[in-house]
N, CA, C and O atoms as a GROMACS GRO file, in nm:
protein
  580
    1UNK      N    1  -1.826   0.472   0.266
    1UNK     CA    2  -1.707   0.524   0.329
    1UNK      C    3  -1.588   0.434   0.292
    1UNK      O    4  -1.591   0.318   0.253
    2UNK      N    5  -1.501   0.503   0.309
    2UNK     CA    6  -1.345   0.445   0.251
    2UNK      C    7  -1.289   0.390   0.384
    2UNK      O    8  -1.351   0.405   0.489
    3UNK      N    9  -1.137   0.308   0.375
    3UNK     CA   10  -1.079   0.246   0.503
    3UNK      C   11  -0.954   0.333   0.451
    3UNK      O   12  -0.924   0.350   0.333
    4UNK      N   13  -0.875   0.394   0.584
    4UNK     CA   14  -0.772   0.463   0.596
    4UNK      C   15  -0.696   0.456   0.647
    4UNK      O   16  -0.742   0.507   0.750
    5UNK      N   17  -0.562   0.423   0.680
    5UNK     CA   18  -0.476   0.406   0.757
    5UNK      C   19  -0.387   0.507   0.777
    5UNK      O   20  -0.310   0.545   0.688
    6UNK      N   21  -0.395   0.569   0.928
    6UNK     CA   22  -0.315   0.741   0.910
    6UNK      C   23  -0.217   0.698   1.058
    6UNK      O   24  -0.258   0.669   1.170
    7UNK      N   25  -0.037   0.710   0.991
    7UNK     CA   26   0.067   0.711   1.093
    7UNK      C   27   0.084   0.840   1.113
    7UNK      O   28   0.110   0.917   1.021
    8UNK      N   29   0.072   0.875   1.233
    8UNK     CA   30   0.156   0.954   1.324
    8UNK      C   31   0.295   0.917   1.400
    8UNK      O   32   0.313   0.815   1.467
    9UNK      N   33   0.419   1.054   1.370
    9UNK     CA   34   0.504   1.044   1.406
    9UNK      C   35   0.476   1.169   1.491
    9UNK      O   36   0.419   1.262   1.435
   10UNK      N   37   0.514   1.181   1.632
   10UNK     CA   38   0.548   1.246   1.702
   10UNK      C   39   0.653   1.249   1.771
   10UNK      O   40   0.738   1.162   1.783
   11UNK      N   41   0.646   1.393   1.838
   11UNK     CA   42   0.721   1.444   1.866
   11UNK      C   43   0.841   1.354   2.013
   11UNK      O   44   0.772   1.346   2.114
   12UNK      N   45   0.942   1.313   2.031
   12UNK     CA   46   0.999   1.164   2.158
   12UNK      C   47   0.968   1.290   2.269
   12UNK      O   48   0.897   1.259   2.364
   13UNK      N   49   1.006   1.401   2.263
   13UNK     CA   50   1.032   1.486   2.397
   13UNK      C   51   0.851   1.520   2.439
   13UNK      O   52   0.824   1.593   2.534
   14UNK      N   53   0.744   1.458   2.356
   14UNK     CA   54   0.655   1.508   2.464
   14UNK      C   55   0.574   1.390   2.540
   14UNK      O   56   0.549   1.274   2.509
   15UNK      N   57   0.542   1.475   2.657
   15UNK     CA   58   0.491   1.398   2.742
   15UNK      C   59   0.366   1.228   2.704
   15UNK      O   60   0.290   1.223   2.608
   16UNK      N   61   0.376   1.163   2.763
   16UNK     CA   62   0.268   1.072   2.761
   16UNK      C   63   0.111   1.098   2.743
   16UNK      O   64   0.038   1.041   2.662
   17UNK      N   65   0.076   1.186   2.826
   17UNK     CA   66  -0.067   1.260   2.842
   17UNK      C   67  -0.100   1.330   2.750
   17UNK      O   68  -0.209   1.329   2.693
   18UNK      N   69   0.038   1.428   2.716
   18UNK     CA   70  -0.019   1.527   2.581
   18UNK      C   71   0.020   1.451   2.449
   18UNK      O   72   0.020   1.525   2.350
   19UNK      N   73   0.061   1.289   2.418
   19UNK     CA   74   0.032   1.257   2.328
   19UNK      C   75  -0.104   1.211   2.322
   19UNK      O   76  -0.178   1.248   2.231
   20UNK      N   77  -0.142   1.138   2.408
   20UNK     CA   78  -0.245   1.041   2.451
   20UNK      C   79  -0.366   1.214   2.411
   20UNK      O   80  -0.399   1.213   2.293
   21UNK      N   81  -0.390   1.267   2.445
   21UNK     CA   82  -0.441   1.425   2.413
   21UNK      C   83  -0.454   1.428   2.266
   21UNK      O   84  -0.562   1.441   2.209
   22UNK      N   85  -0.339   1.415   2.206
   22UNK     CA   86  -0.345   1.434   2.064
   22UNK      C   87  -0.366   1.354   1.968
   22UNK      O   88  -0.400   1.392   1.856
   23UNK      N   89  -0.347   1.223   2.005
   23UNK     CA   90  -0.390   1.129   1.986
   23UNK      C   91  -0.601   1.137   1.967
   23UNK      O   92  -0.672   1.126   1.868
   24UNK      N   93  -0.627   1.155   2.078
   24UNK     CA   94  -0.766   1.155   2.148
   24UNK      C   95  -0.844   1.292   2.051
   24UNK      O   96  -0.965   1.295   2.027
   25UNK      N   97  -0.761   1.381   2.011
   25UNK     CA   98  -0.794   1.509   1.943
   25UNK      C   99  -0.845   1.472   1.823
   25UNK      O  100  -0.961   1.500   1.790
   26UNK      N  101  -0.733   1.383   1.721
   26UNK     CA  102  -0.726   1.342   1.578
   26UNK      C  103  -0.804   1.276   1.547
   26UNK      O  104  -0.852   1.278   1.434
   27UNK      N  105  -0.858   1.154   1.692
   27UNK     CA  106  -1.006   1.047   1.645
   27UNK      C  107  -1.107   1.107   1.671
   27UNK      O  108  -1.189   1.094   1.580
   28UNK      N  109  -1.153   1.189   1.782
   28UNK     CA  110  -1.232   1.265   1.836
   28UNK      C  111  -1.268   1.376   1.677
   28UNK      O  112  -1.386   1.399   1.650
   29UNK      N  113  -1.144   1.439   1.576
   29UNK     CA  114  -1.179   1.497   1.438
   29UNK      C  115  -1.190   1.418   1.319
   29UNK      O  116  -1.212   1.452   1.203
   30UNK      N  117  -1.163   1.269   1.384
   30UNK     CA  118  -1.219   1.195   1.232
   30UNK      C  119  -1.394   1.146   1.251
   30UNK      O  120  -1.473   1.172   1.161
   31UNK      N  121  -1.434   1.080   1.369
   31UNK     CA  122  -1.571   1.091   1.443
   31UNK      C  123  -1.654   1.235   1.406
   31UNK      O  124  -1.760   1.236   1.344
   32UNK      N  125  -1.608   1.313   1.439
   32UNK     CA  126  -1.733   1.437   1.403
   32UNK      C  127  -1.734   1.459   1.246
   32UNK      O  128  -1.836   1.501   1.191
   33UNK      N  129  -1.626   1.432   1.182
   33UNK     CA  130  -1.638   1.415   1.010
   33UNK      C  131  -1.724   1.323   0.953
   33UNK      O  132  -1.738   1.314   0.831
   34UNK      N  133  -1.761   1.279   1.004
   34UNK     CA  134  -1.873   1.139   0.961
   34UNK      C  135  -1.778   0.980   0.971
   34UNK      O  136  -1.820   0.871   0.935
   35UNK      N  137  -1.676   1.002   1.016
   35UNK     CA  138  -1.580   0.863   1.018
   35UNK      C  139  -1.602   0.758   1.132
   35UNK      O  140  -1.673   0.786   1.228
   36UNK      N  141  -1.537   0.626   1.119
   36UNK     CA  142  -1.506   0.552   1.221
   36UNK      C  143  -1.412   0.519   1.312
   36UNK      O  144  -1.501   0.562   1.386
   37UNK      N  145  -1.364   0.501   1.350
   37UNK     CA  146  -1.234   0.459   1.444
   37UNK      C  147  -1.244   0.299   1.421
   37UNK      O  148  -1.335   0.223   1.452
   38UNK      N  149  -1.150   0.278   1.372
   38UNK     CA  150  -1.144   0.108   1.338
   38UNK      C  151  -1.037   0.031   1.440
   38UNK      O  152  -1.053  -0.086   1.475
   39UNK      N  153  -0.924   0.116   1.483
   39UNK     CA  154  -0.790   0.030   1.522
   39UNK      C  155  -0.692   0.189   1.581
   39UNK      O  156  -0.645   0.269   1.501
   40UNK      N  157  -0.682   0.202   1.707
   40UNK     CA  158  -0.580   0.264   1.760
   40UNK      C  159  -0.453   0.167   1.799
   40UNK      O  160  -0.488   0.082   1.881
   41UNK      N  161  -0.337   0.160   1.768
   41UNK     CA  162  -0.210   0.114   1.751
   41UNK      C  163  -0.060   0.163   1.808
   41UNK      O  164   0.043   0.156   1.740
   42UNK      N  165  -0.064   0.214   1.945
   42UNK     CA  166   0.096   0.299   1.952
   42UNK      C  167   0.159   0.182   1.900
   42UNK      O  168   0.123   0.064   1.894
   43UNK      N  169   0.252   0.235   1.866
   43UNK     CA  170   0.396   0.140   1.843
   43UNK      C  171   0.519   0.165   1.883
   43UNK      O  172   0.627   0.113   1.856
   44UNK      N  173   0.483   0.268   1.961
   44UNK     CA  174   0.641   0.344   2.093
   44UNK      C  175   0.734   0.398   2.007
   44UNK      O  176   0.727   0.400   1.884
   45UNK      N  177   0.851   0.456   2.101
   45UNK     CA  178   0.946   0.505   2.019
   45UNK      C  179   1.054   0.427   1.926
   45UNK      O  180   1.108   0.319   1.954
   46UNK      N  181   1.069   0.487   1.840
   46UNK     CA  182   1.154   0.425   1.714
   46UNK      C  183   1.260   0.562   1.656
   46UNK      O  184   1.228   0.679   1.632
   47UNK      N  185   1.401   0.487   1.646
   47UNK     CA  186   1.480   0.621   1.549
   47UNK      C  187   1.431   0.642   1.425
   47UNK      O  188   1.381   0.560   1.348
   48UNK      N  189   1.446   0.745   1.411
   48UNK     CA  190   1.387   0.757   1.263
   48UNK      C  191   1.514   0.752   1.130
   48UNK      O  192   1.632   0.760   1.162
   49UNK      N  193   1.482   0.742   1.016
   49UNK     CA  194   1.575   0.690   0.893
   49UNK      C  195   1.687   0.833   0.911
   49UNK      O  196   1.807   0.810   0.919
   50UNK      N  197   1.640   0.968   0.915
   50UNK     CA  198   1.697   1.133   0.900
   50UNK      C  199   1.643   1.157   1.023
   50UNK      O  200   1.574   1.095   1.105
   51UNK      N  201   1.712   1.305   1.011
   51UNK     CA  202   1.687   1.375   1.158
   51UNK      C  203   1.575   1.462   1.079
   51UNK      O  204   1.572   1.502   0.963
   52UNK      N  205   1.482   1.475   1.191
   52UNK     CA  206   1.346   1.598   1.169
   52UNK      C  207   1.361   1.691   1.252
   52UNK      O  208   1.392   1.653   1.364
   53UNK      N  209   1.346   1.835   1.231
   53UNK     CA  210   1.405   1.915   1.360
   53UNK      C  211   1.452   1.892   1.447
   53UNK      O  212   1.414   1.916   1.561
   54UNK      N  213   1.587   1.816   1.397
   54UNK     CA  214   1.682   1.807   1.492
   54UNK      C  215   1.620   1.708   1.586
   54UNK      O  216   1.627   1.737   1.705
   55UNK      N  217   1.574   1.620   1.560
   55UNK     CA  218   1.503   1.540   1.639
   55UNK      C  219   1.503   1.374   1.591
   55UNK      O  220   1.446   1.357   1.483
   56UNK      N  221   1.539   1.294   1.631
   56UNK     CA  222   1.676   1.158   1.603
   56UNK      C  223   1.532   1.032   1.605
   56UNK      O  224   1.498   0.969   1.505
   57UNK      N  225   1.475   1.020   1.726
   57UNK     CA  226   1.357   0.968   1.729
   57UNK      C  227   1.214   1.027   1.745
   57UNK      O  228   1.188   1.142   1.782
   58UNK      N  229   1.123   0.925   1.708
   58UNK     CA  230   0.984   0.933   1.732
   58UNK      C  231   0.886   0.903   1.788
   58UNK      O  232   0.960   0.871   1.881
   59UNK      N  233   0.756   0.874   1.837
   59UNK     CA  234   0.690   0.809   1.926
   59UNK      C  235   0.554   0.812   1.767
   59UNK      O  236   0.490   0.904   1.715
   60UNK      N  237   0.564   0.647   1.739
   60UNK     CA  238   0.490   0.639   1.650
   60UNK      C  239   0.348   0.578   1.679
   60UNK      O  240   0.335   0.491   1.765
   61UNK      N  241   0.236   0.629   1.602
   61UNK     CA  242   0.104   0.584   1.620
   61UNK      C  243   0.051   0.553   1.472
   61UNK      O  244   0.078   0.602   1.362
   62UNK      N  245  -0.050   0.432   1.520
   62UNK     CA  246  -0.051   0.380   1.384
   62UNK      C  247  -0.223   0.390   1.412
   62UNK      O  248  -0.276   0.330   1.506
   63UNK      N  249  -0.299   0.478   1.313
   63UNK     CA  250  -0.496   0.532   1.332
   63UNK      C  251  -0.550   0.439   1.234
   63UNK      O  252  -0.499   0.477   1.128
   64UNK      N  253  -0.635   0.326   1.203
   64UNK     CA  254  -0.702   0.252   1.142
   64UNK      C  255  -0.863   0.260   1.115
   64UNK      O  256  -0.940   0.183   1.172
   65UNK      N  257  -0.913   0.379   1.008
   65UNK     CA  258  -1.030   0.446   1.028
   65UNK      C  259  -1.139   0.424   0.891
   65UNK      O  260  -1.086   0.367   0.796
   66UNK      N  261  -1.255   0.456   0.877
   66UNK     CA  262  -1.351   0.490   0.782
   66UNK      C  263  -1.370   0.611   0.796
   66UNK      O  264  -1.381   0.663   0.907
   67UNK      N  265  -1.381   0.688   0.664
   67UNK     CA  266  -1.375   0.843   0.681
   67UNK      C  267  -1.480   0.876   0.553
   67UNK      O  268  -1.458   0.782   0.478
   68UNK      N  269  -1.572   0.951   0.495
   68UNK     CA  270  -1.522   0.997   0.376
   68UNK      C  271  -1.464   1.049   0.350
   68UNK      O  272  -1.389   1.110   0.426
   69UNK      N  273  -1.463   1.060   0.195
   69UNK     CA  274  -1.314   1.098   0.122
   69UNK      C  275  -1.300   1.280   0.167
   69UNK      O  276  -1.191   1.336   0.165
   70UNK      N  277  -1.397   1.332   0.196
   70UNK     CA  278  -1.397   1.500   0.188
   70UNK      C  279  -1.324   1.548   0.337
   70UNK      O  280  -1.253   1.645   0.363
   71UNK      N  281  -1.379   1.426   0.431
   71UNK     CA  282  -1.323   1.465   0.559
   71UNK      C  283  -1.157   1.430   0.608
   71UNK      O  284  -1.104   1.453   0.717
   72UNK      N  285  -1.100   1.369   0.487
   72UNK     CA  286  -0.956   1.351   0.475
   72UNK      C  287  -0.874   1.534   0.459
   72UNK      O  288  -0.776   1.575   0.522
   73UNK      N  289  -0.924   1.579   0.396
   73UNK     CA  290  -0.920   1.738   0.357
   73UNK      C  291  -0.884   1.792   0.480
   73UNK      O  292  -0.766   1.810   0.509
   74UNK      N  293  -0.974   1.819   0.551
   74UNK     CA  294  -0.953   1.880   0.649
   74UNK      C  295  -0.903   1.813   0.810
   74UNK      O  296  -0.884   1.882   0.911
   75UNK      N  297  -0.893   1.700   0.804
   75UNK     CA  298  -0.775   1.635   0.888
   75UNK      C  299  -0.685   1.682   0.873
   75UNK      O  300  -0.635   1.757   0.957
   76UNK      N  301  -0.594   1.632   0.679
   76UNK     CA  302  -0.471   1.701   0.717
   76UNK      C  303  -0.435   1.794   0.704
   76UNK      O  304  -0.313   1.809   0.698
   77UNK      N  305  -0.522   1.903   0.692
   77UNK     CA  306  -0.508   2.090   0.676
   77UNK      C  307  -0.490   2.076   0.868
   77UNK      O  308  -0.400   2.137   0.926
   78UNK      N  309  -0.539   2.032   0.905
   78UNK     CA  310  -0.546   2.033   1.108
   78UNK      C  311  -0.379   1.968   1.144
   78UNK      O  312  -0.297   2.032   1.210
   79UNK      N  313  -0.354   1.842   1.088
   79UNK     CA  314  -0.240   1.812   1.099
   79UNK      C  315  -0.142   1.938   1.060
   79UNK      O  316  -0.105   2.000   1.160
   80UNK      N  317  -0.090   1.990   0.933
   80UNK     CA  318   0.022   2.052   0.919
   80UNK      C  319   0.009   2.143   1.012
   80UNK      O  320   0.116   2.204   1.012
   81UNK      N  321  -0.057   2.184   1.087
   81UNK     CA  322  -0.048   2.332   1.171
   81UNK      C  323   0.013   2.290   1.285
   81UNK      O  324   0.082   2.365   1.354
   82UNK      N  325  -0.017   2.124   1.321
   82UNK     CA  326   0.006   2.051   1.485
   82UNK      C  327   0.196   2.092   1.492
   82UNK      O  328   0.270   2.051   1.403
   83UNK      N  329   0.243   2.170   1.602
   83UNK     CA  330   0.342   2.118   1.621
   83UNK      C  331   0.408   2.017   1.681
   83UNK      O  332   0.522   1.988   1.647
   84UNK      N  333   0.336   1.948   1.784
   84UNK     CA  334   0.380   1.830   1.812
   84UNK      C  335   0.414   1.699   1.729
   84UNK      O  336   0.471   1.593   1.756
   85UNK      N  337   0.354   1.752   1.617
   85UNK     CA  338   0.350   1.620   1.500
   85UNK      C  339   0.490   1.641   1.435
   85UNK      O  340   0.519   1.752   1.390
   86UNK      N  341   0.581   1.536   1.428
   86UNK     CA  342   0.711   1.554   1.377
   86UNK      C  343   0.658   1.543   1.193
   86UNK      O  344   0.707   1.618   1.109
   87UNK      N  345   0.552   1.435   1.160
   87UNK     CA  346   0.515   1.347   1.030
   87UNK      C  347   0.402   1.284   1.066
   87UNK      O  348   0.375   1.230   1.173
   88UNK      N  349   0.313   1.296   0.933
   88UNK     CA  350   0.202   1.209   0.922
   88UNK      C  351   0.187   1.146   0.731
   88UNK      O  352   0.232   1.194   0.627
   89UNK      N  353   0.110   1.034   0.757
   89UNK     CA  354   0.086   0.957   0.634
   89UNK      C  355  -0.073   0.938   0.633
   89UNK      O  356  -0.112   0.880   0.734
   90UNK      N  357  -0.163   0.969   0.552
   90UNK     CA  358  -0.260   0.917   0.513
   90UNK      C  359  -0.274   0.814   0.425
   90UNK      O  360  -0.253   0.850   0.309
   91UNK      N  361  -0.305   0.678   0.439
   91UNK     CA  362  -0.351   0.618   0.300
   91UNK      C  363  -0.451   0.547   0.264
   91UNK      O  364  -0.518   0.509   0.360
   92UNK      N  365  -0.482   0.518   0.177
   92UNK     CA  366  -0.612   0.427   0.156
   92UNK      C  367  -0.574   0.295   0.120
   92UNK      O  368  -0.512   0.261   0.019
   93UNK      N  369  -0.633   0.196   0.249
   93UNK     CA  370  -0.659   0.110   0.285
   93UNK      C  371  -0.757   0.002   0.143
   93UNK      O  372  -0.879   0.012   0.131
   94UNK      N  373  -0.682  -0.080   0.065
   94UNK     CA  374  -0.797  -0.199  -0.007
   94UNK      C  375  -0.860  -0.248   0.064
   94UNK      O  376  -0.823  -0.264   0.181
   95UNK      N  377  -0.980  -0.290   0.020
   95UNK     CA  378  -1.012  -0.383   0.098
   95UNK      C  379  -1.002  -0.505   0.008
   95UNK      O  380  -0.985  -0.500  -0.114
   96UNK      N  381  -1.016  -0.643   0.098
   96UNK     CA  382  -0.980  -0.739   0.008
   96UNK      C  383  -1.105  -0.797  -0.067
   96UNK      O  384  -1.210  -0.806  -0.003
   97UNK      N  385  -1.102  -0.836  -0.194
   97UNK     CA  386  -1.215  -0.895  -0.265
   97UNK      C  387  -1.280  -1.028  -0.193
   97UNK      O  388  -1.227  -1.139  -0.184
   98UNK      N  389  -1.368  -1.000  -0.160
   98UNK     CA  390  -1.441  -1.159  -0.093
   98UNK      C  391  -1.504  -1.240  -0.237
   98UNK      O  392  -1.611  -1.197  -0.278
   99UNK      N  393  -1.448  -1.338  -0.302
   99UNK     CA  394  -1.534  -1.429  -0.392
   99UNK      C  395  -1.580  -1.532  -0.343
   99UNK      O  396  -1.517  -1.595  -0.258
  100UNK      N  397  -1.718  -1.578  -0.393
  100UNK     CA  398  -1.831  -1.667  -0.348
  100UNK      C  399  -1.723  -1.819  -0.401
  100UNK      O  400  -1.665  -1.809  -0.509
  101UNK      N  401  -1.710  -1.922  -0.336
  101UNK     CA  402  -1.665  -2.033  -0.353
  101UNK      C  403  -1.760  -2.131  -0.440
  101UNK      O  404  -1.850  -2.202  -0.394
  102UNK      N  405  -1.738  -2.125  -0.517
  102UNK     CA  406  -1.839  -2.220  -0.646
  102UNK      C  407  -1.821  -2.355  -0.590
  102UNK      O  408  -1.711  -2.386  -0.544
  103UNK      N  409  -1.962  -2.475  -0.588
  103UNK     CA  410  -1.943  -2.612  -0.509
  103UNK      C  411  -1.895  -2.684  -0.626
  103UNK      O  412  -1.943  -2.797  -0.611
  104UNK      N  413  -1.828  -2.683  -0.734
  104UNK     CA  414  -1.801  -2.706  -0.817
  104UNK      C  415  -1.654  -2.714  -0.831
  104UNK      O  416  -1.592  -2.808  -0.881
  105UNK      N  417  -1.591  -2.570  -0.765
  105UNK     CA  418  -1.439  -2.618  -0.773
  105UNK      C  419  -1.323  -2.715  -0.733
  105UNK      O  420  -1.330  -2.783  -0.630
  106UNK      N  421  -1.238  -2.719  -0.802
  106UNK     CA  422  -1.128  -2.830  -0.735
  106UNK      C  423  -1.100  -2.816  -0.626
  106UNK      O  424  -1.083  -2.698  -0.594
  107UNK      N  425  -1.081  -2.913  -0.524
  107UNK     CA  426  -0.979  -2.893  -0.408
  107UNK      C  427  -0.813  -2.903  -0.422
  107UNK      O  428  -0.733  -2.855  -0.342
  108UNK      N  429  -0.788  -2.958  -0.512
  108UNK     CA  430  -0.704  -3.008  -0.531
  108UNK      C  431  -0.608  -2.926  -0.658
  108UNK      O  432  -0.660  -2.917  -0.768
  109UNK      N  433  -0.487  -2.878  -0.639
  109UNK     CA  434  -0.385  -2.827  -0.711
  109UNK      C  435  -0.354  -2.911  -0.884
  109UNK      O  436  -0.339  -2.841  -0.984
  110UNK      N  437  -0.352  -3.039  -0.889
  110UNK     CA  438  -0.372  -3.111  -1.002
  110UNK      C  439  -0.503  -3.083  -1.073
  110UNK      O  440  -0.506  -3.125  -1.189
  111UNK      N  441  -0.597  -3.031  -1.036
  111UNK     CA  442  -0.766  -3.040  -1.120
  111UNK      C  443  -0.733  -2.852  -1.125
  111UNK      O  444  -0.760  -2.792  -1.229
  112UNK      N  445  -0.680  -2.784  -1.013
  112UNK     CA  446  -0.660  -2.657  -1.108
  112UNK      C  447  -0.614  -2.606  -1.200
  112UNK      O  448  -0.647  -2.496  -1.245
  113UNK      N  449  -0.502  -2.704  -1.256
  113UNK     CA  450  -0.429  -2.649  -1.386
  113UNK      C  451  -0.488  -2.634  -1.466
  113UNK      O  452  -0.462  -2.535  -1.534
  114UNK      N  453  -0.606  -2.720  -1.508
  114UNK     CA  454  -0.612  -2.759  -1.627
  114UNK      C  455  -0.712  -2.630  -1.658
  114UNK      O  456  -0.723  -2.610  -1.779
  115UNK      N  457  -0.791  -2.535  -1.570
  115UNK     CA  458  -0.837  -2.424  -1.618
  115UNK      C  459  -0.741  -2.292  -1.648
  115UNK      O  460  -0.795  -2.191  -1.693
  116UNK      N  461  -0.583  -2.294  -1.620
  116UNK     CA  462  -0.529  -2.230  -1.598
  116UNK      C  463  -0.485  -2.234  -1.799
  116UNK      O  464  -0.503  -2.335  -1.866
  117UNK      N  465  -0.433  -2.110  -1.855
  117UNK     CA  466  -0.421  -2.106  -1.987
  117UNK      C  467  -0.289  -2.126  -1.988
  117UNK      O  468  -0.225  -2.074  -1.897
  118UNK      N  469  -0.215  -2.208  -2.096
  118UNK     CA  470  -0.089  -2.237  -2.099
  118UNK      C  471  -0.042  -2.169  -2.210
  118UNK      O  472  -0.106  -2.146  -2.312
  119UNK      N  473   0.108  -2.128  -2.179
  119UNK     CA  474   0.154  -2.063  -2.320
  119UNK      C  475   0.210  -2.142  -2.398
  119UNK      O  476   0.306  -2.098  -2.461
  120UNK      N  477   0.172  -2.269  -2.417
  120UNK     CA  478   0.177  -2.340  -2.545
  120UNK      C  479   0.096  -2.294  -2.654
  120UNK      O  480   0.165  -2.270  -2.753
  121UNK      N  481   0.003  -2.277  -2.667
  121UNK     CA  482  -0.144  -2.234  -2.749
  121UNK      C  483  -0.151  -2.114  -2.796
  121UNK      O  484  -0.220  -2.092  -2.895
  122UNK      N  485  -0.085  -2.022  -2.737
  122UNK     CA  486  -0.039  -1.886  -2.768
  122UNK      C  487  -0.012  -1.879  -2.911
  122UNK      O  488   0.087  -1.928  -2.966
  123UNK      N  489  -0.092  -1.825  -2.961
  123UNK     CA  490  -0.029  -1.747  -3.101
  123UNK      C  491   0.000  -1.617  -3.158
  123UNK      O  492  -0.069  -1.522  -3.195
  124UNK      N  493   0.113  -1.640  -3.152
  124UNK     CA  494   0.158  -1.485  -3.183
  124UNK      C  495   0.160  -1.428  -3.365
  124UNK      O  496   0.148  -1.509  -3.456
  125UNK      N  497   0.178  -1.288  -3.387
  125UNK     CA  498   0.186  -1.300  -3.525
  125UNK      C  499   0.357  -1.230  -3.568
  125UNK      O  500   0.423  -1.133  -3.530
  126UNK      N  501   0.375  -1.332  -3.657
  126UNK     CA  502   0.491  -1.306  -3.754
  126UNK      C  503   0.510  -1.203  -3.811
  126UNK      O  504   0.418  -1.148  -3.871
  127UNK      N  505   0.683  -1.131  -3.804
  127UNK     CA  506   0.669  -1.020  -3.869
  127UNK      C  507   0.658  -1.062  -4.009
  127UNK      O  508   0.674  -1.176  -4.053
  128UNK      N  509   0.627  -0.955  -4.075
  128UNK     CA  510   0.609  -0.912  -4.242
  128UNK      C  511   0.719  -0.962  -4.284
  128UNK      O  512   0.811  -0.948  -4.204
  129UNK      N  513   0.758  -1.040  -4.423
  129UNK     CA  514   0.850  -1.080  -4.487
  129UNK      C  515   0.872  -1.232  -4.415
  129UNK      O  516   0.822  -1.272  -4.310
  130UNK      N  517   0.958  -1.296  -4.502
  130UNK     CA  518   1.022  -1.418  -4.496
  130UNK      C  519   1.141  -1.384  -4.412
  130UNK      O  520   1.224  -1.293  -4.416
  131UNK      N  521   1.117  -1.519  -4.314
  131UNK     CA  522   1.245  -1.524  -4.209
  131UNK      C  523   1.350  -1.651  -4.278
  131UNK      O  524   1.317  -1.763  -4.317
  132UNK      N  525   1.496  -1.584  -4.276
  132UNK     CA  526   1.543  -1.686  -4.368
  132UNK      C  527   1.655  -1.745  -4.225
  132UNK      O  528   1.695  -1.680  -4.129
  133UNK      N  529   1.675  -1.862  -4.252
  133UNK     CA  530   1.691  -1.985  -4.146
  133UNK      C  531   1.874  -1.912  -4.158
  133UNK      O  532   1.906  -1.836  -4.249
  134UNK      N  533   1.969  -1.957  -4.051
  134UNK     CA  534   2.111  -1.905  -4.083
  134UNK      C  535   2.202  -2.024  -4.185
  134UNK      O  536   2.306  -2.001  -4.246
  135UNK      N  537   2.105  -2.186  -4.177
  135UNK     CA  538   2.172  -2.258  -4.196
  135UNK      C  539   2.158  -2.261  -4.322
  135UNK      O  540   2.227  -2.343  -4.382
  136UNK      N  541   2.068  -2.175  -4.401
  136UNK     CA  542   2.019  -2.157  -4.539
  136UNK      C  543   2.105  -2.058  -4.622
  136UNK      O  544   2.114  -2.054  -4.744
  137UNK      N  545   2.179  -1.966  -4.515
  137UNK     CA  546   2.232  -1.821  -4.552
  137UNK      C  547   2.359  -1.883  -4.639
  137UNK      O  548   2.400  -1.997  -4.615
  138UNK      N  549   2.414  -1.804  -4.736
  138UNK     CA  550   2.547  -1.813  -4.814
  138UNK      C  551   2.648  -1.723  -4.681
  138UNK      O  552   2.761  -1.764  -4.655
  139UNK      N  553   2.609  -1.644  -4.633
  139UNK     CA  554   2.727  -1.588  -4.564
  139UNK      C  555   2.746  -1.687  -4.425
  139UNK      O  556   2.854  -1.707  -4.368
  140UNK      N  557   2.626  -1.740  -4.388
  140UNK     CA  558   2.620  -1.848  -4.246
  140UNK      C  559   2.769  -1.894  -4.208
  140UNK      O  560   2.822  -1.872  -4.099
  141UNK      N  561   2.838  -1.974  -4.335
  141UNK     CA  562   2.970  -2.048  -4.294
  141UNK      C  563   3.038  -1.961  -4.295
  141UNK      O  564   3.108  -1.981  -4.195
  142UNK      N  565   3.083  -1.835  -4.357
  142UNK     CA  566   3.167  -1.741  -4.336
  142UNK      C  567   3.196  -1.696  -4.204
  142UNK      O  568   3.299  -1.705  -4.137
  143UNK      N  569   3.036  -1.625  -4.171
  143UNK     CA  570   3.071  -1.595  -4.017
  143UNK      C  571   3.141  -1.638  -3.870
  143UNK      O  572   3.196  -1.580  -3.776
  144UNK      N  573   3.100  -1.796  -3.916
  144UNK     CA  574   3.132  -1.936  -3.843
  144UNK      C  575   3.273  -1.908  -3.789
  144UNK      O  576   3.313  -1.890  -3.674
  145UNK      N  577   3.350  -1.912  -3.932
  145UNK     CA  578   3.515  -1.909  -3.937
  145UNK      C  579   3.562  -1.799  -3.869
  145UNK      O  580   3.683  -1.778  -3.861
   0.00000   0.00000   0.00000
């Protein structure tokens, strides 16, 4: 299963209960999809950047879930129909790479450089033909003047 992070913007004019409802609806349809509930988040009302039907602020919720990928589908086919929902965002969540700590590595910022590749050593390749120097050129002093 994947990690998902889905904001809800709702609607400022509705009640407490019938968000808390809809709220309770959306985890209650990520749970029967085969998902998890990881992190419920209000984050209260906020103005929004534009007006959305005529509507200035929002009452934002922030859903922190495991889903599979198929049961994302039909979440937000359920979302666009919600009218209470002013906006929603689905996204997928990285997770972060855990690497095994080798007993071998430096602690220390001075002993890491030296595995680090420097662009001294870099070799690049030269274009085709002879590069001629300006101080070599017959026109060089002309230009000068």
């Amino acid at each position: 299963m994947r990690r998902y992070e889905l904001m809800l913007v709702l609607r400022p004019d509705l009640a407490d209960d019938k968000s808390q409802a809809l709220v309770d609806r959306i985890t209650r349809q990520i749970t029967a999809a085969g998902g998890q509930i990881v992190k419920v988040a209000p984050w209260g009302r906020r103005r929004l950047a534009y007006p959305i039907d005529r509507q200035r602020e929002g009452s934002y919720y922030i859903i922190q879930f495991e889903a599979p990928a198929e049961a994302i589908v039909e979440l937000e086919r359920s979302m666009l129909i919600t009218e209470e929902l002013l906006r929603h965002l689905v996204t997928r969540v990285e997770r972060p790479v855990k690497t095994a700590r080798r007993s071998d590595a430096p602690d220390s910022l001075g002993e890491d450089e030296d595995r680090l590749p420097s662009g001294e050593d870099d070799e690049y390749d030269e274009p085709p033909g002879e590069l001629i120097d300006e101080s070599e050129s017959e026109a060089a002093p002309a230009a000068i003047d």
